[in-house]
N, C-alpha and C positions, 0 to 999 in steps of 0.2 A: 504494500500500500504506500509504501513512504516513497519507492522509486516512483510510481505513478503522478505521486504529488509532485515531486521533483521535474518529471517531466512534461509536469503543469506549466509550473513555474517560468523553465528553459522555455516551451512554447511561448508563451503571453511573452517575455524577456525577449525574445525574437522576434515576434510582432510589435514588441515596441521599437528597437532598433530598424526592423523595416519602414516604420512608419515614419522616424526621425530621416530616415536616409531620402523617403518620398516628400517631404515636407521643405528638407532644402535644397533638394533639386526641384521644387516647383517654383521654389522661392527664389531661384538661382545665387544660390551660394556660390563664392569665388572656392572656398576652401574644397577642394573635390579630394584632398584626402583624407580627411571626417566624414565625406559622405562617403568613401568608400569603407573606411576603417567601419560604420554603422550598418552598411549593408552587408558587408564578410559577415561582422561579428551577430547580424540578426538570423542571416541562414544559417549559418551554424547552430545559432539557440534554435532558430524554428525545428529545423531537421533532425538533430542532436534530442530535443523532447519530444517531437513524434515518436522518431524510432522506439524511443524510451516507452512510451505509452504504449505502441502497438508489441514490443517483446516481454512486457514488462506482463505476469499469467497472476489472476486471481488464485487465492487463496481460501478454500473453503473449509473452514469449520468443520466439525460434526457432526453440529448441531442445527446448523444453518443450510438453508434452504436455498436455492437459486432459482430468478423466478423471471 
């Protein structure tokens, strides 16, 4: 569960860096290597917490039911 969370996190953390990287290139920023440094380091978190999310196998209980 706690990897799942993690690769909650690493997602949304990647979508916020994608968003900054779309934001100042709309905006035209001079600085193009912050927007690149923002775009590397978002798909990284994006792709980096998917994986995480999709290899990452529940855990069931006993006693618990899966529905």
């Amino acid at each position: 569960m706690e990897k799942r969370i993690f690769g909650i996190i690493l997602t949304v953390l990647g979508i916020a860096g994608l968003i900054m990287a779309a934001v100042g290139f709309v905006n035209d920023t001079n600085n193009w290597k912050e927007l690149i440094v923002y775009g590397v380091l978002g798909l990284i978190f994006f792709f980096s917490g998917i994986s995480l999310i999709n290899t990452t196998k529940d855990v069931i209980n006993k006693n618990e039911h899966v529905s």
